[in-house]
Backbone as CSV, one residue per row, in Angstrom:
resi,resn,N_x,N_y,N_z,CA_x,CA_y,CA_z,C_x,C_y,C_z
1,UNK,-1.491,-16.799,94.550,-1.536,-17.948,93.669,-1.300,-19.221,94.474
2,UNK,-1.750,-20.131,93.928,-1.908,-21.613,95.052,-0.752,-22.406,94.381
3,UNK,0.039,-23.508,94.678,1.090,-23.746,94.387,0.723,-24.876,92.696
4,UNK,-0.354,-25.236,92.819,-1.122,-26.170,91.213,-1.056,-24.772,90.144
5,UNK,-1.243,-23.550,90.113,-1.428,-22.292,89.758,0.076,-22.085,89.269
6,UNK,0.741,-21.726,90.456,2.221,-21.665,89.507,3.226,-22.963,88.864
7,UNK,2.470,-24.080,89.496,3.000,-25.148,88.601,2.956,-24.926,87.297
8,UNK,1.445,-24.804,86.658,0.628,-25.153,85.603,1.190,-23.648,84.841
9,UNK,1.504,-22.445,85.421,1.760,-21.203,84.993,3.641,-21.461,84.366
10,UNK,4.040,-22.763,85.153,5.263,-22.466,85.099,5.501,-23.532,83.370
11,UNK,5.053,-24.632,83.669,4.590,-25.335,82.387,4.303,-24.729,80.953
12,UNK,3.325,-24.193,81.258,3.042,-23.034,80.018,3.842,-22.301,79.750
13,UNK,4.746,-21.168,80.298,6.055,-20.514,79.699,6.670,-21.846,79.125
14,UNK,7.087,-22.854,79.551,7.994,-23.288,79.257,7.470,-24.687,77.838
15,UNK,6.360,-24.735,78.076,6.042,-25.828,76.606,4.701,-25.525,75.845
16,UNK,4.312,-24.399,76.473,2.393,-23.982,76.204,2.198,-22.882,74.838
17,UNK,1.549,-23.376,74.059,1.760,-22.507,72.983,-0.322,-21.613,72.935
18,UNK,0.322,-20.538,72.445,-1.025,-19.697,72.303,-1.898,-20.038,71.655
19,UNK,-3.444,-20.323,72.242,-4.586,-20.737,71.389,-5.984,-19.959,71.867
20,UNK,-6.778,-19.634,70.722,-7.376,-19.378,70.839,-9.176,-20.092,71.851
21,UNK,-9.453,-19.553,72.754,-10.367,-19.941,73.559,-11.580,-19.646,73.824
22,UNK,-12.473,-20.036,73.364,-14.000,-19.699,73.007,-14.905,-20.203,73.777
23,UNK,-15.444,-19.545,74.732,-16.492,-20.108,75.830,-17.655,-19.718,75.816
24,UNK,-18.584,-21.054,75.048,-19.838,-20.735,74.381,-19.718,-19.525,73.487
25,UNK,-20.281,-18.674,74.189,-21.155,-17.482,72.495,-20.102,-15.943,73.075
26,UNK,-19.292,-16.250,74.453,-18.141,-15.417,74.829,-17.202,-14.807,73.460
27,UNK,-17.061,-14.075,73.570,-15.347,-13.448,72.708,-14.476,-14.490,73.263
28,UNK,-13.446,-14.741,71.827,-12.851,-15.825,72.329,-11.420,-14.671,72.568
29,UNK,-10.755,-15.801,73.677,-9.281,-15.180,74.186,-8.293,-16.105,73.807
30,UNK,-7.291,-15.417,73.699,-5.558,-16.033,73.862,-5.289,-16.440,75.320
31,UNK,-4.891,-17.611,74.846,-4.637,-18.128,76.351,-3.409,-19.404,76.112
32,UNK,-2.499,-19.697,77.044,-1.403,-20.361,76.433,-2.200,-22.147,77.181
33,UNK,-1.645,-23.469,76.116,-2.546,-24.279,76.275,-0.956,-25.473,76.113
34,UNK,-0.979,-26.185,76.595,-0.474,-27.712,75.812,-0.837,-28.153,75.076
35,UNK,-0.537,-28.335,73.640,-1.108,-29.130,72.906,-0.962,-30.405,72.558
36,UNK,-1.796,-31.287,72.348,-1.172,-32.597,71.490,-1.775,-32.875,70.790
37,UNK,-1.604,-32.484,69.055,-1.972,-33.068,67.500,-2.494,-34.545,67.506
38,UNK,-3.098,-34.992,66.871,-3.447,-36.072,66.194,-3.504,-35.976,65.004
39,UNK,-2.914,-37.341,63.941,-3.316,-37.232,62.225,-4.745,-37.199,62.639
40,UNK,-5.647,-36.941,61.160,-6.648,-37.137,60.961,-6.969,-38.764,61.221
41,UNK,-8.230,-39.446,62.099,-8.563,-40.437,61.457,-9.361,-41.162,62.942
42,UNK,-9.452,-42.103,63.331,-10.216,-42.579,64.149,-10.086,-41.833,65.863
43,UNK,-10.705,-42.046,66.831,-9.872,-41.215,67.745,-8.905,-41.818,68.706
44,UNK,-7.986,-41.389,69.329,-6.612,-41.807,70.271,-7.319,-42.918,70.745
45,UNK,-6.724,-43.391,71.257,-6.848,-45.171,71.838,-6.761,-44.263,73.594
46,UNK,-7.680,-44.990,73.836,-8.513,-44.390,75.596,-9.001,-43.290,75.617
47,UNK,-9.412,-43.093,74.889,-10.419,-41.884,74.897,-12.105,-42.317,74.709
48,UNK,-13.142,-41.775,75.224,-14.427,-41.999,75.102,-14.951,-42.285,73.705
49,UNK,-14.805,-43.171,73.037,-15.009,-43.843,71.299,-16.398,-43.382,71.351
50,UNK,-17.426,-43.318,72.078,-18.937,-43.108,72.306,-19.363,-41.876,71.366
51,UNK,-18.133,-40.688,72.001,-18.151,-39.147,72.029,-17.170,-38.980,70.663
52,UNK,-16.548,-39.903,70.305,-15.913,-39.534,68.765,-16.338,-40.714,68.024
53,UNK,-16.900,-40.705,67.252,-17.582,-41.460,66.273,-16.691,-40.920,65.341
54,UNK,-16.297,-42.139,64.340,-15.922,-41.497,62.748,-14.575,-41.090,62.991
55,UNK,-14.318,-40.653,61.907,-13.133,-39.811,61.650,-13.155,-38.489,61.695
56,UNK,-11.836,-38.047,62.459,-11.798,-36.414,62.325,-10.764,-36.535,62.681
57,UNK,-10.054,-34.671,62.982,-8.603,-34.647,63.275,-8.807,-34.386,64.704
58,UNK,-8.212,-34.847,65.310,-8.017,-34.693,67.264,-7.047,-34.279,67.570
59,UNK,-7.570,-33.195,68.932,-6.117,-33.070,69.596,-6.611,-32.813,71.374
60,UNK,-5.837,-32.979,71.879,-5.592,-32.616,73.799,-5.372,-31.626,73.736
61,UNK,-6.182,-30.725,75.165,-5.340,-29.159,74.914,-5.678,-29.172,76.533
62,UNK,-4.141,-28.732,77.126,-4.577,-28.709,78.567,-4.095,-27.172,79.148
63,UNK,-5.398,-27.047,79.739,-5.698,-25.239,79.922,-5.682,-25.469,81.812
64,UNK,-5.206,-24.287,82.026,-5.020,-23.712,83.346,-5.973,-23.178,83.942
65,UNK,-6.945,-23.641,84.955,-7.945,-23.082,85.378,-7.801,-21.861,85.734
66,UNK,-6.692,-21.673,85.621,-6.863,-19.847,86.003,-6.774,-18.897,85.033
67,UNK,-6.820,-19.245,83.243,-6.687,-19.215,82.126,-8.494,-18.979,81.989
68,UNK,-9.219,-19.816,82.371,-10.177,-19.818,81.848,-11.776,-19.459,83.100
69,UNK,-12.696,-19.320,82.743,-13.260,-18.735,83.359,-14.353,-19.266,84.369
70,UNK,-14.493,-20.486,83.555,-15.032,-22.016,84.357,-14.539,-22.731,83.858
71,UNK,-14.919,-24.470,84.124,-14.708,-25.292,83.391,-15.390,-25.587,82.019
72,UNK,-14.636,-25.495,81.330,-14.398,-26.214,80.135,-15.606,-26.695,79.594
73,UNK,-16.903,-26.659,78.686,-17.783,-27.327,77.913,-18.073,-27.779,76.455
74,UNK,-19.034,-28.864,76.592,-18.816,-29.289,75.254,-19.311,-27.866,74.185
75,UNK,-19.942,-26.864,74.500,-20.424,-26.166,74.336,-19.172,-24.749,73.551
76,UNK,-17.913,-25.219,73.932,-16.600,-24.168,74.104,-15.880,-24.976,72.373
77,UNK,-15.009,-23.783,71.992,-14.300,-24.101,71.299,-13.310,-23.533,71.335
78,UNK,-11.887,-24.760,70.398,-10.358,-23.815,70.778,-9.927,-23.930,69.179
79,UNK,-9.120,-23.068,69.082,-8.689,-22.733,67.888,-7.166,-22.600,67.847
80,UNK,-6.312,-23.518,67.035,-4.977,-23.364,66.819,-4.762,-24.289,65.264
81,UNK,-3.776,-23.506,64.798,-3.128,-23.875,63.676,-4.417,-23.317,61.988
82,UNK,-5.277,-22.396,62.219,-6.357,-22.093,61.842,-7.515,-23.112,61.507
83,UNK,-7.620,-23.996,63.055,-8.399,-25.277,63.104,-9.325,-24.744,64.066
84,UNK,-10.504,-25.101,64.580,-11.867,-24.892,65.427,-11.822,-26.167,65.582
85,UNK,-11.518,-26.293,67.260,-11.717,-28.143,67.328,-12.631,-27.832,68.587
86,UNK,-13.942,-28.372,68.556,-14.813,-28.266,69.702,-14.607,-29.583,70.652
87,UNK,-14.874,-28.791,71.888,-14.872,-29.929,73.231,-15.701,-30.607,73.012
88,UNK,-15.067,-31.917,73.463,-16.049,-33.254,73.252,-16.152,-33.849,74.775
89,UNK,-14.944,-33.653,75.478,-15.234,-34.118,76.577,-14.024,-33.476,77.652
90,UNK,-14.304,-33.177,78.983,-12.975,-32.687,79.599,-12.612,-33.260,81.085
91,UNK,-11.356,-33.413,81.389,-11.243,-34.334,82.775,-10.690,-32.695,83.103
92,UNK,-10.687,-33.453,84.548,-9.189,-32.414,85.092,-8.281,-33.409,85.521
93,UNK,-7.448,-32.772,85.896,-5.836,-33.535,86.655,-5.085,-32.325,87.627
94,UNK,-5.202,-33.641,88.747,-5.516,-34.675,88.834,-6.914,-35.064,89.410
95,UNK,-7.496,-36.325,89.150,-8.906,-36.411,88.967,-9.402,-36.401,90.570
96,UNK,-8.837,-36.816,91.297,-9.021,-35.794,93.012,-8.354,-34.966,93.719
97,UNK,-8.794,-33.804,94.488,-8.403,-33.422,95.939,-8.959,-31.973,95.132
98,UNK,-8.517,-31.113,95.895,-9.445,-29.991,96.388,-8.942,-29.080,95.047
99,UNK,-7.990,-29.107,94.098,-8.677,-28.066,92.862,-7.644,-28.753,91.448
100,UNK,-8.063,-28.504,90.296,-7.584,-29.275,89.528,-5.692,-28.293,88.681
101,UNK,-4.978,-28.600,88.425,-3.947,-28.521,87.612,-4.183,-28.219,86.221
102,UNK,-5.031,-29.081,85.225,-5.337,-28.593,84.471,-6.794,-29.059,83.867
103,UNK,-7.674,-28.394,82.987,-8.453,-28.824,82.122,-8.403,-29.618,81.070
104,UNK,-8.200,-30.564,81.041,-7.820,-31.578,79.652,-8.738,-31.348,79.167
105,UNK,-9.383,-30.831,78.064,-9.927,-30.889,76.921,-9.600,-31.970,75.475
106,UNK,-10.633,-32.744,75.609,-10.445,-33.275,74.138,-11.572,-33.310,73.196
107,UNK,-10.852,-32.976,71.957,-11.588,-32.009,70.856,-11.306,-33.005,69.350
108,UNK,-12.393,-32.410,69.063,-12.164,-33.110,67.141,-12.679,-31.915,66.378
109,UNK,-11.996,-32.117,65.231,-12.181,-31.144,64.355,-12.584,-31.655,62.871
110,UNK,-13.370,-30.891,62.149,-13.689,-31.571,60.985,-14.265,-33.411,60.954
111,UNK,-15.142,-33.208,61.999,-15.504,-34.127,61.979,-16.399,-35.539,60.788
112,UNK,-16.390,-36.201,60.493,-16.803,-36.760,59.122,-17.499,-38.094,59.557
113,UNK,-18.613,-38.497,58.658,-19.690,-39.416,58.941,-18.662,-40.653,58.271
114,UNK,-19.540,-41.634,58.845,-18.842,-43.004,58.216,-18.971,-43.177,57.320
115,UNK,-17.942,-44.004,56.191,-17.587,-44.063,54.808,-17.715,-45.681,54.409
């Protein structure tokens, strides 16, 4: 294991709660994630406004590349709290050097047209 590996491994025991992880048309797996909720309603302030239009419920979910099987697509979905919030867009961290810490995923759920 590389020392970003047991960082990110050590994180997760200690604040990472189990979510479900769906890569494309894959069986989805349990895999432990960080989460961070959003109410329902416009999306977080610095986030790509382009890629969330409207209202929906949002959340961050940061996954351990060694959790998952590639990176992360808009194509993937995660599931917690009996919510399906699909990737909208994903960084890693940190955003240089030779392998990433985690997959930031950010996701909306129930997404809704303008009113």
């Amino acid at each position: 294991m590389t020392s970003f590996t047991d960082m990110s491994a050590f994180i997760l025991r200690e604040q990472g709660e189990s979510v479900f992880y769906q890569a494309g048309e894959a069986e989805a797996v349990t895999v432990l994630s960080v989460v961070t909720r959003y109410e329902f309603g416009l999306c977080p302030q610095g986030w790509p406004g382009d890629l969330f239009r409207n209202m929906a419920r949002h959340a961050s979910f940061r996954l351990s590349p060694a959790d998952v099987p590639a990176k992360p697509t808009h194509e993937d979905t995660i599931s917690v709290d009996g919510l399906a919030y699909r990737v909208r867009n994903v960084q890693r961290e940190p955003k240089t050097g030779p392998e990433p810490l985690w997959w930031i995923c950010l996701c909306a759920n129930d997404q809704r047209g303008k009113y």
